[in-house]
N, C-alpha and C positions, 0 to 999 in steps of 0.2 A: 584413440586414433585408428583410424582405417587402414591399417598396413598393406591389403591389396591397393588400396589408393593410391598411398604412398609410396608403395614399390612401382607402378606402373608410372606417376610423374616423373619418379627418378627414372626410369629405364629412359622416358620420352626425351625428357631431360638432356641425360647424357647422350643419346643418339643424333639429336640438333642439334646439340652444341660441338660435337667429332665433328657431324657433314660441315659443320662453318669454319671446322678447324679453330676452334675457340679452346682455351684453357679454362681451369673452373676458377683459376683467380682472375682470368678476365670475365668472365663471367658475373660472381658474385656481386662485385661494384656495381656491374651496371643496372641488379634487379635491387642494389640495395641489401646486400649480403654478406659478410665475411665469408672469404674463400674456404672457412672451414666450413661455415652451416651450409654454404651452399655445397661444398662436397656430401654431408649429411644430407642432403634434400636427395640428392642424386642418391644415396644409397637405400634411398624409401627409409631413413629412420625418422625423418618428419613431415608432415605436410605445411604447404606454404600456408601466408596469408591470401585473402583476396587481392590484396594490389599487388603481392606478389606471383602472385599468379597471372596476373594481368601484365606484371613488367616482364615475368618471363614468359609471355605470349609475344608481348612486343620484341623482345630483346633477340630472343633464337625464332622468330620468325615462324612461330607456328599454332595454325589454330586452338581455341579453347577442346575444341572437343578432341583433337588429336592426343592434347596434354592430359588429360584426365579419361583418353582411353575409349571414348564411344565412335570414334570412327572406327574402330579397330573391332569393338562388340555388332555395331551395325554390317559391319563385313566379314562375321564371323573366324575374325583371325584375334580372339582375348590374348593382349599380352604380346602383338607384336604391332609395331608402329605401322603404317600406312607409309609407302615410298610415295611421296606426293610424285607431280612431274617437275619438271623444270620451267616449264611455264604458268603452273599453279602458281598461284598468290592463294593467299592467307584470306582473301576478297573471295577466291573465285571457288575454293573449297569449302570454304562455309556457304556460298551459295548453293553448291552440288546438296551441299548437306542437309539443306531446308525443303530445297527443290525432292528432294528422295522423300519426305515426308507428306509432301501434297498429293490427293488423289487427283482422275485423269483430270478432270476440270479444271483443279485450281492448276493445275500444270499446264493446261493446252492456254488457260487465261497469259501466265509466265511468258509461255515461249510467242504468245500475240505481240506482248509488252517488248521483250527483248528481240524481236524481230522487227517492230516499230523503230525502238532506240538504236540499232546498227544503217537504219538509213539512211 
């Protein structure tokens, strides 16, 4: 097991599910968990599966790459979570996050596209 991996889903983890004001026995059920492994997920002593990783994307509302820590390496803050906004979606962060990876071109193409789409 990857324990920096695992410690850093759990930190993500626990800091989504505070902002929502969620408990970890509400929680657990809904990714498909008992509230104890899901307490064990949060303390980085395991990593999830793929779908569960994917329900607790869906579940506490936050991107894949938040939960597994690479918006956090691409903005040179390892190990602490990104404060989205409040008007971020979970749509509009992983676009940022794709978008940062195009060079000028495929970017200036994006912003033709999405300036088409808002008229």
């Amino acid at each position: 097991m990857n324990e920096e991996l695992a410690i850093t889903i759990g930190r993500t983890a626990r800091a989504a599910r505070e902002e929502q004001g969620l408990t970890q026995a509400e929680v657990g059920p809904r990714v498909g968990l008992l509230s104890t492994v899901y307490s064990r997920l949060e303390r980085g002593k395991m990593l999830p599966s793929v779908p569960t990783l994917y329900r607790l994307c869906t579940e506490l509302k936050v991107s894949p790459e938040d939960l597994l820590g690479l918006t956090a390496l691409v903005r040179g803050r390892k190990g602490q979570r990104p404060r989205p906004r409040e008007d971020e979606t979970p749509a509009l962060r992983r676009l940022l996050y794709l978008a940062r990876k195009l060079d000028a071109e495929k970017l200036e193409a994006l912003l033709h596209v999405a300036t088409v789409l808002t008229r």
